[in-house]
DSSP file (Angstrom, degrees, kcal/mol; ACC not computed):
  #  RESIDUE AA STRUCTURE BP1 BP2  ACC     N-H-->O    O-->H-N    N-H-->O    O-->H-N    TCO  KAPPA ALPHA  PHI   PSI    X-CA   Y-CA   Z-CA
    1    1 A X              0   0    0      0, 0.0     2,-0.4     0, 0.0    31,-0.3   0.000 360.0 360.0 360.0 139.3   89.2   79.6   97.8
    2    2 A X    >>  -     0   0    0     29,-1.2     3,-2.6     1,-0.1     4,-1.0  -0.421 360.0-110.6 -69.9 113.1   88.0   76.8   99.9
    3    3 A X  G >4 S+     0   0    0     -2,-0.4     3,-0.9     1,-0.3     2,-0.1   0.641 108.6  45.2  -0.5 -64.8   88.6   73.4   98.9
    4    4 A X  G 34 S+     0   0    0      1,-0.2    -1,-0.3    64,-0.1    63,-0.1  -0.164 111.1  55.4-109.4  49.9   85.5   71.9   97.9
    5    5 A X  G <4  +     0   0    0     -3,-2.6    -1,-0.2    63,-0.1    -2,-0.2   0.212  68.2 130.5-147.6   6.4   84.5   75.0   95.8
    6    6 A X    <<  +     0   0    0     -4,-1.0    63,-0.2    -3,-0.9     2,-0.2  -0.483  20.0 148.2 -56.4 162.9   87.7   75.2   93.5
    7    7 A X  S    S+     0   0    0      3,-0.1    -1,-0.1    61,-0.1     4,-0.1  -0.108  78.7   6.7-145.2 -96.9   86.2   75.5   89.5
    8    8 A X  S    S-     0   0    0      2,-0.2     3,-0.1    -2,-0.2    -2,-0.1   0.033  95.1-111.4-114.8  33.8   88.6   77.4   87.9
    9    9 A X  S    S+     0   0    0      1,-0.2     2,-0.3     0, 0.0    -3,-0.1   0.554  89.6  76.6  79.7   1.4   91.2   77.8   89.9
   10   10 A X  S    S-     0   0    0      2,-0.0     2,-0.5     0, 0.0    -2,-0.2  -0.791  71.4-127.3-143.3 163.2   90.8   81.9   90.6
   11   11 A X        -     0   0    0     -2,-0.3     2,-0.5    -3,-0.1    21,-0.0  -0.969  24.4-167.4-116.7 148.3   88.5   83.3   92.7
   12   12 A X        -     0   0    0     -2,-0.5    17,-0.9    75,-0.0    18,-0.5  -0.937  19.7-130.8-150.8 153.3   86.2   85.8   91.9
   13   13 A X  B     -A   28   0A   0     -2,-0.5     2,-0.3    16,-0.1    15,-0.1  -0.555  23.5-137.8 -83.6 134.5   83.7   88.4   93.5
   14   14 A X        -     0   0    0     13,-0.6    15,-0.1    -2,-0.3    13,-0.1  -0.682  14.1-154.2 -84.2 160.3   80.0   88.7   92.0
   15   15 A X    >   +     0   0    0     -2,-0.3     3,-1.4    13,-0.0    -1,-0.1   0.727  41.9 133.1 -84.2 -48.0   79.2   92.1   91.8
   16   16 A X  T 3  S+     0   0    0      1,-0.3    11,-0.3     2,-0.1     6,-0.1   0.272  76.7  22.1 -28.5 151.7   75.4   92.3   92.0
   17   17 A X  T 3  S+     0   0    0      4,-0.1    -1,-0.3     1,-0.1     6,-0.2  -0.204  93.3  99.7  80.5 -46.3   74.4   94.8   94.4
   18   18 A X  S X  S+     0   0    0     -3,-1.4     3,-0.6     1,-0.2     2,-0.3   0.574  76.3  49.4 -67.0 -32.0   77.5   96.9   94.4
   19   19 A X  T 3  S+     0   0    0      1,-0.6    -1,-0.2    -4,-0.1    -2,-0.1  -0.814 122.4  32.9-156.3  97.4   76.6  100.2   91.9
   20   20 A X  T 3  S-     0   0    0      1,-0.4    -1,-0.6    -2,-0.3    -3,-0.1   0.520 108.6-117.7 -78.6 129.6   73.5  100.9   93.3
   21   21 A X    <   +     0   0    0     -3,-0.6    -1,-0.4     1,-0.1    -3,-0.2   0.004  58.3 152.1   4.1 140.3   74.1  100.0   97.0
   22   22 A X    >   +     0   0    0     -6,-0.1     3,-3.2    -3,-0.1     4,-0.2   0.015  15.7 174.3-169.5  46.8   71.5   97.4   96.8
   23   23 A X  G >  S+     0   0    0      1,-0.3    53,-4.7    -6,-0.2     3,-0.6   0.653  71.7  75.9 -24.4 -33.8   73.1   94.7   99.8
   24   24 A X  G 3  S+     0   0    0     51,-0.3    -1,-0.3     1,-0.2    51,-0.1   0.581  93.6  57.0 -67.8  -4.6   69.9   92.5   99.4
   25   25 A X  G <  S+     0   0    0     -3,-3.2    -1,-0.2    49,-0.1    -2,-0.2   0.652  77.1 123.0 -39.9 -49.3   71.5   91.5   96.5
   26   26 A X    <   +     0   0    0     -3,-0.6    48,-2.8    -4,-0.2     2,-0.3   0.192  29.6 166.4 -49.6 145.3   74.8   90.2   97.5
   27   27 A X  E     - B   0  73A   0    -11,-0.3   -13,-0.6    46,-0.2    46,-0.3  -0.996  37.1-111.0-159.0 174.2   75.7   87.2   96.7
   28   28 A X  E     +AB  13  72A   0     44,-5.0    44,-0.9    -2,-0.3     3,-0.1  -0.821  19.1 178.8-107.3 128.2   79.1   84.5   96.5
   29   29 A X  S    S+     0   0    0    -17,-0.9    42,-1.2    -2,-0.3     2,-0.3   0.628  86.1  12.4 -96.1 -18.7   80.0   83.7   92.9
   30   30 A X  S    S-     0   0    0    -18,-0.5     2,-0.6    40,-0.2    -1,-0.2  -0.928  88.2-114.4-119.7 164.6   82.9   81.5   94.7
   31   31 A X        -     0   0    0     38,-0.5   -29,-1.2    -2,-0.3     2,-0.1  -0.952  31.4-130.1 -92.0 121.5   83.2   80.6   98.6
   32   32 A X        -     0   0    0     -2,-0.6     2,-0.2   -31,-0.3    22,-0.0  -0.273  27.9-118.7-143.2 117.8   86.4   82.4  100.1
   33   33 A X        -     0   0    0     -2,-0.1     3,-0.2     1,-0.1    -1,-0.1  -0.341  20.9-159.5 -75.0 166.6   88.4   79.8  102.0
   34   34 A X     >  +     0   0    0     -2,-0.2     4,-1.2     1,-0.1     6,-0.1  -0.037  40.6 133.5-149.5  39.2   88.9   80.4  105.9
   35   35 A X  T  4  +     0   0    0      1,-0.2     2,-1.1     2,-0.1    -1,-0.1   0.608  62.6  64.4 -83.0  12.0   92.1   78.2  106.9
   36   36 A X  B >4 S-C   39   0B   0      3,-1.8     3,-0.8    -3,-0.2    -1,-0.2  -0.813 135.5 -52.2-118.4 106.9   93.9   80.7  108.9
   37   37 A X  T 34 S-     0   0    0     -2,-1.1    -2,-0.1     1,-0.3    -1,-0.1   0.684 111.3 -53.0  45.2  24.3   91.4   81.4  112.2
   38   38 A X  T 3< S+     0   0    0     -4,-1.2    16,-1.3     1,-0.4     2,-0.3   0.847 123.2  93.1  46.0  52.3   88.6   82.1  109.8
   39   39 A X  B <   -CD  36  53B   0     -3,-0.8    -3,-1.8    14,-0.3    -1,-0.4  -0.967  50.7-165.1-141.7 178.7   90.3   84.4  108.0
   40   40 A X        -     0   0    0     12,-3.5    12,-0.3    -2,-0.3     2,-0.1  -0.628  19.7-120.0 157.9 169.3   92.6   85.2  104.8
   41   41 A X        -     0   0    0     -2,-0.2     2,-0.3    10,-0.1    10,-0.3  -0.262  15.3-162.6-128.4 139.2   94.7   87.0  102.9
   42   42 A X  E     -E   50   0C   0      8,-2.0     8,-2.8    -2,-0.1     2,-0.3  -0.788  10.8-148.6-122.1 159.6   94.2   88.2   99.7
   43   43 A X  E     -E   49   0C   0     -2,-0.3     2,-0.3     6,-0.2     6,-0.2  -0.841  16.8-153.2-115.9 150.1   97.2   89.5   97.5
   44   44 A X    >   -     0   0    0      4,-2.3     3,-1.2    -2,-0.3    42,-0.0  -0.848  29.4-105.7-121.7-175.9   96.6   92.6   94.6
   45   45 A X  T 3  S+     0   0    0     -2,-0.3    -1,-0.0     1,-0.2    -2,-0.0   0.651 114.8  62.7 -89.7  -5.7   98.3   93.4   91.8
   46   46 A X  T 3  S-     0   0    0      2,-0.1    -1,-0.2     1,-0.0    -3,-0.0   0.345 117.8-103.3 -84.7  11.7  100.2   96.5   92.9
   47   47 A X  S <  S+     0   0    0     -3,-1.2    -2,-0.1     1,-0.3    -1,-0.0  -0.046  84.3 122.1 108.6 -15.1  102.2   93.9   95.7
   48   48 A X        -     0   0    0     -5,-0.1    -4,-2.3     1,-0.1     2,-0.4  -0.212  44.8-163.2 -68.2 159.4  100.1   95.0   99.0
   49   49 A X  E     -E   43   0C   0     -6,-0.2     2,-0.5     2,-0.0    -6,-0.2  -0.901   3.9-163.6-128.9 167.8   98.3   92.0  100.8
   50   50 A X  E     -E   42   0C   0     -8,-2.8    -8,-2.0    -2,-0.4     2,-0.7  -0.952  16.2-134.3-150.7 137.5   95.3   92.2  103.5
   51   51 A X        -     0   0    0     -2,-0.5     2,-0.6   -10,-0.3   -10,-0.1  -0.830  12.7-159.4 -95.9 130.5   94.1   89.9  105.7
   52   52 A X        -     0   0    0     -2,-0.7   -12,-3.5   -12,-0.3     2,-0.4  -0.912   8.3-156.3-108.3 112.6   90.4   89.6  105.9
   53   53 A X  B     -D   39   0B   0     -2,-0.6   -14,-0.3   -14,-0.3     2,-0.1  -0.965  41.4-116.8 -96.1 121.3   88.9   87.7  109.5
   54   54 A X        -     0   0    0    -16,-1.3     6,-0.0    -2,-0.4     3,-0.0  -0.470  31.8-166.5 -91.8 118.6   84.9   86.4  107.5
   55   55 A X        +     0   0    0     -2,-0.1    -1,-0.2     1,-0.0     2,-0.1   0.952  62.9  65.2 -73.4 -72.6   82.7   88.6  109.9
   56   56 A X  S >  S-     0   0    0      1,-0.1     3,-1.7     2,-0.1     4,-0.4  -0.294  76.1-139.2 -62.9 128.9   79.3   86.6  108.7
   57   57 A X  G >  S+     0   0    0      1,-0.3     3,-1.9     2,-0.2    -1,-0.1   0.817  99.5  68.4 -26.4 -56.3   78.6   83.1  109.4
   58   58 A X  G 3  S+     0   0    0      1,-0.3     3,-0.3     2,-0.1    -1,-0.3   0.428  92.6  74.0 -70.5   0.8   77.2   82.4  105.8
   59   59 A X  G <  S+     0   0    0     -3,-1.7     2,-0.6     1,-0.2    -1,-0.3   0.940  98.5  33.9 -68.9 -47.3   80.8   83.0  104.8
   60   60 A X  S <  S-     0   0    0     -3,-1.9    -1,-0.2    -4,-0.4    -2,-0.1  -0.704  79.8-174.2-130.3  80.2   82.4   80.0  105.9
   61   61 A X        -     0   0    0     -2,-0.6     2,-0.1    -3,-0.3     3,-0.1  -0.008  43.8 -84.8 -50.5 177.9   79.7   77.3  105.3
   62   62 A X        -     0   0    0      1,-0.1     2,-0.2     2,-0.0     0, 0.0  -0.340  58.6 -91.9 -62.8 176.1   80.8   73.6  106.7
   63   63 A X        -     0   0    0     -2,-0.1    -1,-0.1    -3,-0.1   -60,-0.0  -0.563  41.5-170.9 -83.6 145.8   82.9   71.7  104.0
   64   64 A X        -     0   0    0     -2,-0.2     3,-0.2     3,-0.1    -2,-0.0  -0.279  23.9-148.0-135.3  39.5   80.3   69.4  101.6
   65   65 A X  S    S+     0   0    0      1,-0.2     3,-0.1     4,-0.0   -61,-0.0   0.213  76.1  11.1  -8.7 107.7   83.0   67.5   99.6
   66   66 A X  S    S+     0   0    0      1,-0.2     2,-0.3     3,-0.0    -1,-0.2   0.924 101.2 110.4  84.6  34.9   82.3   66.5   96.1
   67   67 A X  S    S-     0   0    0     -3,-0.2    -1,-0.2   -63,-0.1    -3,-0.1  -0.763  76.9-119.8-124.6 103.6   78.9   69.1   96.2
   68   68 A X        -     0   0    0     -2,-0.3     2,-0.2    -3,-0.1   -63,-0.1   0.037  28.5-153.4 -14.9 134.5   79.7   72.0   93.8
   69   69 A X        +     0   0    0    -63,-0.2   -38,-0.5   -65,-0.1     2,-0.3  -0.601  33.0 113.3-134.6  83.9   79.5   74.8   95.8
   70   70 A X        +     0   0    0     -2,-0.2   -40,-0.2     1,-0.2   -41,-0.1  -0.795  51.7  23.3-140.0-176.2   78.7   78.3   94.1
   71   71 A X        +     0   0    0    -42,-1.2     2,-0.4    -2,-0.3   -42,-0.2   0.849  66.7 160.2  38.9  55.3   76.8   81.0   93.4
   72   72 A X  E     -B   28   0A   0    -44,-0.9   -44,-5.0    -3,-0.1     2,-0.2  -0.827  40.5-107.6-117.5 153.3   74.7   80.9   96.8
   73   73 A X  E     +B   27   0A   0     -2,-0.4   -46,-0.2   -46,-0.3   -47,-0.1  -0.218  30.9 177.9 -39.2 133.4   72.9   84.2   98.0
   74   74 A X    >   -     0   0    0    -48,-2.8     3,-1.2   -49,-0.2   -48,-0.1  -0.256  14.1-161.9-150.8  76.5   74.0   85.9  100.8
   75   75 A X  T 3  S+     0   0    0      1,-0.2   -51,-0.3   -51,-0.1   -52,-0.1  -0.157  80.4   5.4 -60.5 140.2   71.4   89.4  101.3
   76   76 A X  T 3  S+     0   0    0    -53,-4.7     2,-0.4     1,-0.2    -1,-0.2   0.813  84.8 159.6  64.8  26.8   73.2   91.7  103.5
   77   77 A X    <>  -     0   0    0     -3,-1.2     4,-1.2   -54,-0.4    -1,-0.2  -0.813  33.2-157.7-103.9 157.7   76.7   90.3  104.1
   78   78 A X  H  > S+     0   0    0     -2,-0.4     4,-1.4     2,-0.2    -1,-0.2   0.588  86.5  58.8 -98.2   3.7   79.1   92.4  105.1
   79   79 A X  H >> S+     0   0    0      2,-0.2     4,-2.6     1,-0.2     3,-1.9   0.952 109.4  48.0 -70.9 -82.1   82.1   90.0  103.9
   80   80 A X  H 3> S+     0   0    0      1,-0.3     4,-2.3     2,-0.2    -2,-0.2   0.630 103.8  50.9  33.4 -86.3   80.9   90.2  100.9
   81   81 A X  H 3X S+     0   0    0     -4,-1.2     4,-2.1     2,-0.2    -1,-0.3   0.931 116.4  53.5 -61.7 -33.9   80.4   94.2  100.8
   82   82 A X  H <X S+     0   0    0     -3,-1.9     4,-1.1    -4,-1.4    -2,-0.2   0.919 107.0  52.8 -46.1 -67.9   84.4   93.7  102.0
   83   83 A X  H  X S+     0   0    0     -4,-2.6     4,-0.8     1,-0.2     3,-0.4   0.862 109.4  41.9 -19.7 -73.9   84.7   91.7   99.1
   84   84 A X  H  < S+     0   0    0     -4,-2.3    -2,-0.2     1,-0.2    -1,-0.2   0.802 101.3  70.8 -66.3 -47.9   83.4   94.0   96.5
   85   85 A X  H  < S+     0   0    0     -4,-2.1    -1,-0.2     1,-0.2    -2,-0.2   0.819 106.9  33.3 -45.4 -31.8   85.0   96.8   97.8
   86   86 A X  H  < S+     0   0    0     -4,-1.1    -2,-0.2    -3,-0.4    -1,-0.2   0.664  96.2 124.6 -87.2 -29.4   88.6   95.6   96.7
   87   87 A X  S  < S-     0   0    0     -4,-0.8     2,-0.6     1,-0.1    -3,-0.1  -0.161  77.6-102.0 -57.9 139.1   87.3   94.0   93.7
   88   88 A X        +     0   0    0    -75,-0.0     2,-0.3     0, 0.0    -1,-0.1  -0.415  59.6 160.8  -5.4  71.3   88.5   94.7   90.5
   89   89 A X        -     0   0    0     -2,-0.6     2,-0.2    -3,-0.1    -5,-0.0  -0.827  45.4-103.8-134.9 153.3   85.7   97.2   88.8
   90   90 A X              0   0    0     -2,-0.3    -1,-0.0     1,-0.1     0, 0.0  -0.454 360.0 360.0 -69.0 154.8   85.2   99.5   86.1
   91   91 A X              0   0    0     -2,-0.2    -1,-0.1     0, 0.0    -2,-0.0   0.421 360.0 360.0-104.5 360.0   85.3  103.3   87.4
């Protein structure tokens, strides 16, 4: 997670969109930090890791110190759909 978007310390993926396809939905419930080349690595809970490079611009906003930064809109990213795919979901 990116600095000036920490809350609670986890990150987590909104869902919206996702079950039906509906990509004009998507949207960031946190902002995904981007210190390694605009990318970074997410860990799961069976030990594997991936590194993720943020395809879309609207991923890796500037930094706004000390402005909450959540929940923003993003129709149609594909970080995002990236996102959701790995996320955590009922089946």
């Amino acid at each position: 997670m990116r600095e000036d978007a920490i809350n609670f310390g986890n990150f987590a993926t909104d869902m919206t969109g996702y079950s039906p396809s509906n990509p004009a939905a998507y949207r960031f419930y946190d902002l995904p930090g981007a210190y390694h080349d605009g990318a970074a690595t997410f860990s799961s809970a069976d030990g594997h890791g991936e590194l993720h490079r943020w395809q879309d611009r609207r991923s890796t906003p500037p930094l706004s110190p000390g402005t909450p930064v959540a929940n923003i809109a993003s129709p149609n990213n594909p970080d995002i759909a990236w996102l959701q795919d790995r996320a955590t979901r009922p089946k």
